[in-house]
C-alpha positions as CSV (number, residue, x, y, z in Angstrom):
1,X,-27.6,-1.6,-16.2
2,X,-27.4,-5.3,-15.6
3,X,-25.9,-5.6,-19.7
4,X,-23.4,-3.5,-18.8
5,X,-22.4,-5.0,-16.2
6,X,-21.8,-8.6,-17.8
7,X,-20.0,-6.6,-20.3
8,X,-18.0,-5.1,-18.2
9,X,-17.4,-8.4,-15.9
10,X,-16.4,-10.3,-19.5
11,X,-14.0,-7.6,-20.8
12,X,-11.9,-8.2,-17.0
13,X,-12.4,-11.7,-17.8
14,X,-10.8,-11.4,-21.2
15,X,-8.4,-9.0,-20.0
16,X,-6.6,-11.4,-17.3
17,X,-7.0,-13.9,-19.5
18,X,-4.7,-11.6,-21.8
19,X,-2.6,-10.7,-18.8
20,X,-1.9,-14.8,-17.7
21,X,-1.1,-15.3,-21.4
22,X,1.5,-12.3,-21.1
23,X,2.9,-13.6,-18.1
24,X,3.3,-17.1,-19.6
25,X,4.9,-15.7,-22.6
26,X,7.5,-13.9,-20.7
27,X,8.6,-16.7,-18.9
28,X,8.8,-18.7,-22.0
29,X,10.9,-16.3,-23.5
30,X,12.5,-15.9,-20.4
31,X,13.1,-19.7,-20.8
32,X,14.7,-19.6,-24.1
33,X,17.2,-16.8,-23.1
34,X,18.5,-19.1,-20.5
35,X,18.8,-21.8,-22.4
36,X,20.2,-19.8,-25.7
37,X,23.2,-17.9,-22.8
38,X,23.6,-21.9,-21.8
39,X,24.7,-23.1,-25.1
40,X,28.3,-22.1,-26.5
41,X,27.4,-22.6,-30.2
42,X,24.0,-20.6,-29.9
43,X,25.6,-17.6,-27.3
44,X,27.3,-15.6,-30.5
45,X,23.9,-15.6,-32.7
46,X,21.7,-13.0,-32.0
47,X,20.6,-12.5,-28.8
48,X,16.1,-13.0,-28.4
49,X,14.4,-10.1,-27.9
50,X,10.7,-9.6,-27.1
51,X,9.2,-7.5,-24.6
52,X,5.5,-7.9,-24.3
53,X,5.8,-5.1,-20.9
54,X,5.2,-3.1,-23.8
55,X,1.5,-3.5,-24.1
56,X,-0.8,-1.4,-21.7
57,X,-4.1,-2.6,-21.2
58,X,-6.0,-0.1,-18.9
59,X,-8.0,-1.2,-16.1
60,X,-12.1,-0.4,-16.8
61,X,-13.7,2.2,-14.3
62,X,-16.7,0.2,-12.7
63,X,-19.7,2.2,-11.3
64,X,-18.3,2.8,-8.0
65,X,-15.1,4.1,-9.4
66,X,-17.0,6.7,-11.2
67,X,-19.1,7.3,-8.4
68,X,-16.2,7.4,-5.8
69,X,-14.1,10.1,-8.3
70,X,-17.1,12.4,-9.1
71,X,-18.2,12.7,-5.0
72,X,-13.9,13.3,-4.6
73,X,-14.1,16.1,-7.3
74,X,-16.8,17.7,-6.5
75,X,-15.9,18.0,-2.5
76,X,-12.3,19.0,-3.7
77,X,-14.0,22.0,-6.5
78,X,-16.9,22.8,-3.8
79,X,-18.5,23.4,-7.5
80,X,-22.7,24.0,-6.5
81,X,-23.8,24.6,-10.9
82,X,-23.7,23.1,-13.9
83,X,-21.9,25.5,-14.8
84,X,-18.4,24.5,-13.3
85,X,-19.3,20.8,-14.8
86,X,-16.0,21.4,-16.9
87,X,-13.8,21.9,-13.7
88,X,-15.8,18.9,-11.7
89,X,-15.2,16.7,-15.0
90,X,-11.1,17.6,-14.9
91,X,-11.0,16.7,-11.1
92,X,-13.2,13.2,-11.8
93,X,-10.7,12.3,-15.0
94,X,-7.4,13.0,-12.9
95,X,-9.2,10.7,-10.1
96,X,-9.8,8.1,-13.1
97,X,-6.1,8.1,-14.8
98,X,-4.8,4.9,-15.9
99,X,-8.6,3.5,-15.9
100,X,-11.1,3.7,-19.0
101,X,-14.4,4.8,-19.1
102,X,-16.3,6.9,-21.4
103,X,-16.7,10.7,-21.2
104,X,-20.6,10.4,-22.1
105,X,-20.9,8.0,-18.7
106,X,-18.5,10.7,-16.3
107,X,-20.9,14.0,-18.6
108,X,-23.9,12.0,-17.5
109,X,-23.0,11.3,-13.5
110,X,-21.3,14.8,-13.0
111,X,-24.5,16.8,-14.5
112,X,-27.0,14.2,-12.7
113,X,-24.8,15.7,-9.3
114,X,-24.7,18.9,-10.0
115,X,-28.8,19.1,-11.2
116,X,-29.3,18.0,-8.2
117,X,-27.7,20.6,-6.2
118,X,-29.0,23.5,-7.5
């Protein structure tokens, strides 16, 4: 668990790194605009364009996040078999939107929940 857990620590790393070079880009660009608006002969040529808001880079889903949305989904479906794993699994992803994890990780914890119940 410890491997995936430096993995997971250097793809945030690299991801605000990512994010701070966005940031600094806008502002540059942001920058140029002014200075292009501030200048008569440069005003009538085309006007810059770049928008880097654009990109989406998704937040990962950490062990606790997982955790935290399969406990939520399964009080919210009351689901007491493996057999309502699908409906537990819907709850947990609409819990996880906008966050990435793989499904294989979410299969695993719901099934490991519900084994346990039964």
């Amino acid at each position: 668990m410890e491997d995936k857990s430096e993995i997971i620590r250097a793809i945030d790393s690299l991801a605000e790194d990512l994010n701070r070079q966005l940031r600094e880009l806008r502002e540059s660009v942001d920058d140029l605009r002014s200075a292009i608006e501030g200048n008569d002969s440069l005003s009538n040529r085309k006007a810059v364009s770049y928008d880097p808001g654009g990109i989406y880079a998704p937040h990962i889903a950490r062990d606790e996040d997982l955790e935290r949305a399969v406990q939520e989904a399964l009080n919210e479906t009351g689901a007491t078999s493996e057999k309502q794993m699908g409906v537990v699994i819907k709850a947990a992803r609409g819990k996880l939107r906008g966050k990435r994890f793989t499904e294989t990780e979410l299969d695993s914890l719901v099934h490991a929940h519900l084994k346990g119940k039964q």
